[in-house]
BANUZA-347902 format. One record per atom (N, C-alpha, C): residue in three letters; z, x, y. Coordinates in steps of 0.1 Angstrom, whole numbers, padded with zeros to 4 digits, always signed. Last residue first. Layout:
AlaZXY
...
END
This chain:
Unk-0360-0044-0217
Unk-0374-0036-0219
Unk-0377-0031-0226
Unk-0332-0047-0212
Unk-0343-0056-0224
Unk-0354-0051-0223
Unk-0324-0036-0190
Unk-0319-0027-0205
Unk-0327-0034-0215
Unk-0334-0055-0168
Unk-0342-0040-0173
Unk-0336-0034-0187
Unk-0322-0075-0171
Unk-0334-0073-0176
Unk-0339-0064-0179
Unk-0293-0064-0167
Unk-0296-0069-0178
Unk-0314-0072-0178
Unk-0300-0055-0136
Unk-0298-0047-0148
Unk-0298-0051-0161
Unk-0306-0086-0130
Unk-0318-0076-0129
Unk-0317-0064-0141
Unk-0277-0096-0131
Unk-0292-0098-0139
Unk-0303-0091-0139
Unk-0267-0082-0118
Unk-0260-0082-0127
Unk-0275-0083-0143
Unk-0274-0090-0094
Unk-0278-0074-0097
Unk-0272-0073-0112
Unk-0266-0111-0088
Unk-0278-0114-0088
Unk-0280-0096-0093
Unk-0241-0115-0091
Unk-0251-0117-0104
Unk-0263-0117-0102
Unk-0234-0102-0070
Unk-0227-0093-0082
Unk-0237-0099-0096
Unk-0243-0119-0049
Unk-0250-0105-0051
Unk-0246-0099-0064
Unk-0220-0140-0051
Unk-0236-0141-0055
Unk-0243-0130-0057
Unk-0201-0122-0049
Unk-0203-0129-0062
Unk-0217-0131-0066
Unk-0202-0117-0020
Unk-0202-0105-0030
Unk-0205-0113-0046
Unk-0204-0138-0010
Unk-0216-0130-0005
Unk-0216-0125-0017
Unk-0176-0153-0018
Unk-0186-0161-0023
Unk-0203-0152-0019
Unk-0164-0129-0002
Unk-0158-0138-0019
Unk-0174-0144-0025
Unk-0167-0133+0023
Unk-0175-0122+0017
Unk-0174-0121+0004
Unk-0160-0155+0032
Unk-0172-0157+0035
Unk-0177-0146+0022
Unk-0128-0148+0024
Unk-0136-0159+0019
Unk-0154-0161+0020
Unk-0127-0132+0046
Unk-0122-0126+0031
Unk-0130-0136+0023
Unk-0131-0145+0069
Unk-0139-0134+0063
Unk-0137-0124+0046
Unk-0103-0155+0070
Unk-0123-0164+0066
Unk-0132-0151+0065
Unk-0086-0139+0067
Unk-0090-0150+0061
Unk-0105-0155+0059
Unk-0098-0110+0083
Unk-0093-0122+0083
Unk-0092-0129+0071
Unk-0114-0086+0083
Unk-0098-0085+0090
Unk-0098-0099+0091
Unk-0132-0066+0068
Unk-0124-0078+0062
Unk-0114-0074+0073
Unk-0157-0051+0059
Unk-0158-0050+0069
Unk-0145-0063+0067
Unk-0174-0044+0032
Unk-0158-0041+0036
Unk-0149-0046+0048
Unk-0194-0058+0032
Unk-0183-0063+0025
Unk-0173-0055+0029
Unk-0208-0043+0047
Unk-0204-0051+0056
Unk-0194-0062+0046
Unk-0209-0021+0029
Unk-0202-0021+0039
Unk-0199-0028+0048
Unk-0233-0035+0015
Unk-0223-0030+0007
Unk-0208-0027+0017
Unk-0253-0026+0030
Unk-0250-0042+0027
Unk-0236-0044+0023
Unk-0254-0003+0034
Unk-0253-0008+0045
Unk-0247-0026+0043
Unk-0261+0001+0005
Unk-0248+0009+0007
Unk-0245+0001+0026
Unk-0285-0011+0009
Unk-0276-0012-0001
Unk-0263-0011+0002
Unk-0301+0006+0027
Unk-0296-0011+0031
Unk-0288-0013+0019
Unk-0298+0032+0013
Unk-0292+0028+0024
Unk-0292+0014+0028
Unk-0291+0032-0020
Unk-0305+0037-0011
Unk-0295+0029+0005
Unk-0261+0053-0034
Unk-0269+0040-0029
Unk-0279+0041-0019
Unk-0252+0082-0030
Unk-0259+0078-0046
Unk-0266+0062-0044
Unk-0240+0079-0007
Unk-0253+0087-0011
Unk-0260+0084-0014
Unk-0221+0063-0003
Unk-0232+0061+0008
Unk-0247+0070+0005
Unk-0204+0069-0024
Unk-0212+0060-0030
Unk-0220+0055-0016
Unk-0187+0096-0031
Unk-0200+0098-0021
Unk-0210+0084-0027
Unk-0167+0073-0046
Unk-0171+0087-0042
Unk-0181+0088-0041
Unk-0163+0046-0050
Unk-0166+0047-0045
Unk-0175+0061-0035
Unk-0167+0053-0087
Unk-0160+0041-0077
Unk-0165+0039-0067
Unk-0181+0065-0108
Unk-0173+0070-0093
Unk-0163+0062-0085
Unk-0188+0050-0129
Unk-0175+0053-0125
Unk-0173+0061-0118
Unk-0218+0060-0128
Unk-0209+0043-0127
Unk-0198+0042-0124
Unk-0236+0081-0127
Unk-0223+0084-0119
Unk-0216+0066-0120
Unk-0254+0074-0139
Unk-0251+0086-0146
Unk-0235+0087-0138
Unk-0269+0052-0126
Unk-0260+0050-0134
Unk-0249+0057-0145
Unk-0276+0041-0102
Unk-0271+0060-0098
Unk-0263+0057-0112
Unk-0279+0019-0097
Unk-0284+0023-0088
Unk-0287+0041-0093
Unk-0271+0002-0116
Unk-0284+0000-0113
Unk-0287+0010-0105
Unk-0244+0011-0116
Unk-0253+0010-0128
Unk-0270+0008-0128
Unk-0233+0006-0093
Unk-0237+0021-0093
Unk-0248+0020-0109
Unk-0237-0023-0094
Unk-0247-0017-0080
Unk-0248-0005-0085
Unk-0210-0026-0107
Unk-0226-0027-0111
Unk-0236-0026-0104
Unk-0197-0009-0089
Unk-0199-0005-0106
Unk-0212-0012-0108
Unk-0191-0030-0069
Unk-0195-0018-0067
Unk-0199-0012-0082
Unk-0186-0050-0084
Unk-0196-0054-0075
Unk-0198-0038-0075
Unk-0159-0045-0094
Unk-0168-0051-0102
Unk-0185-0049-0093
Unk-0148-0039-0064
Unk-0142-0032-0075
Unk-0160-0035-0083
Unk-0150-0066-0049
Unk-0153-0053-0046
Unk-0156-0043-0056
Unk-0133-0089-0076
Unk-0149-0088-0064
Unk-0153-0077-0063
Unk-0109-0077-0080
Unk-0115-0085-0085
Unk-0131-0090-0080
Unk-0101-0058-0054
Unk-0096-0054-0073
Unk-0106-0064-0082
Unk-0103-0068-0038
Unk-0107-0057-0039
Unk-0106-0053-0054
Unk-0093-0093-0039
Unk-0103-0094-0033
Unk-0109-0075-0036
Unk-0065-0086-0041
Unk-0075-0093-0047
Unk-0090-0094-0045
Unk-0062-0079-0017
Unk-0055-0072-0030
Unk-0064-0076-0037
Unk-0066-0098-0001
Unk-0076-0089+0000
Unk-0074-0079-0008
Unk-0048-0121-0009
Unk-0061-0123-0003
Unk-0067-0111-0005
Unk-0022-0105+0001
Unk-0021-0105-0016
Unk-0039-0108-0016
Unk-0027-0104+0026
Unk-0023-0095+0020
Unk-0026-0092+0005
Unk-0032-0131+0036
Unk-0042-0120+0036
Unk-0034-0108+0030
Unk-0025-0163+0027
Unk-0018-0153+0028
Unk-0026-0136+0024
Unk-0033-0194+0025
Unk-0035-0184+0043
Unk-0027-0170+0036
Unk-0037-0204+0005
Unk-0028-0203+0010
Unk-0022-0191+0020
Unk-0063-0199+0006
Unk-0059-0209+0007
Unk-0044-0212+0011
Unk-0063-0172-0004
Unk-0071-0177+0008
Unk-0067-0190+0010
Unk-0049-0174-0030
Unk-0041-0167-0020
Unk-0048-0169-0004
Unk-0068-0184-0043
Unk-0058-0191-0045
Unk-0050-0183-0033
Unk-0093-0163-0043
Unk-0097-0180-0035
Unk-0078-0186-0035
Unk-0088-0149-0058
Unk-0087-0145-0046
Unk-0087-0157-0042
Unk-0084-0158-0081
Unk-0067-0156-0078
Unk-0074-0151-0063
Unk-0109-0167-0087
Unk-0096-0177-0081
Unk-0085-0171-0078
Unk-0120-0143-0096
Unk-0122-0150-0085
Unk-0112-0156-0078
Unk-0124-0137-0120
Unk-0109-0140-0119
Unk-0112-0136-0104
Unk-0150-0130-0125
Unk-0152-0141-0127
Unk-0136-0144-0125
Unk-0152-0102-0124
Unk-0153-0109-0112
Unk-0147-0121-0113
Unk-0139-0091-0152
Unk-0137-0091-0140
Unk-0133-0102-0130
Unk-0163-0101-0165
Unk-0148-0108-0172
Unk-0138-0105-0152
Unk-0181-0086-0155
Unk-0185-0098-0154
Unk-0172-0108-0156
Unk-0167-0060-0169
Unk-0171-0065-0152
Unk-0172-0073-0153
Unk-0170-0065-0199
Unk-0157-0061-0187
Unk-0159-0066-0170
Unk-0198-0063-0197
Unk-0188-0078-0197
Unk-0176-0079-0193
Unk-0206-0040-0191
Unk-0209-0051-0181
Unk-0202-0063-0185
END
């Protein structure tokens, strides 16, 4: 999980390519650095025998408003939507980030 958390937290290189309007390198990033990390720790909490699937059969292994929530991050044909979903996916990445860390303190 710190690997991941080390991850996400290289954010700016998506925010630094949204800014400079350029959607290509924007959603490279944005997948590699956001998506990527976000999905892993959803599979940790969710299905954690399979964490490294990536994305393989990950409409299964997730309960469905998850995997529904989870697809409307993908859902990216702009700028601003690369940016709306930057700052969705972050906040959900700690808010699940935390939960799993409570639960392994039990």
């Amino acid at each position: 999980m710190y690997h991941l958390e080390n991850t996400i937290k290289q954010k700016a290189r998506v925010e630094k390519y949204i800014e400079r309007n350029k959607f290509i390198e924007a959603i490279g990033y944005y997948h590699k650095f956001i998506i990527s990390p976000l999905v892993e720790v959803l599979r940790i909490k969710y299905k954690p025998i399979n964490h490294d699937y990536y994305i393989v059969c990950i409409s299964k292994h997730l309960p469905r408003e998850i995997a529904q929530q989870l697809e409307e991050l993908y859902k990216v044909t702009s700028i601003e939507d690369i940016s709306k979903h930057t700052h969705q996916a972050y906040q959900w990445f700690y808010e699940v980030l935390k939960d799993v860390q409570n639960n392994l303190n039990k």
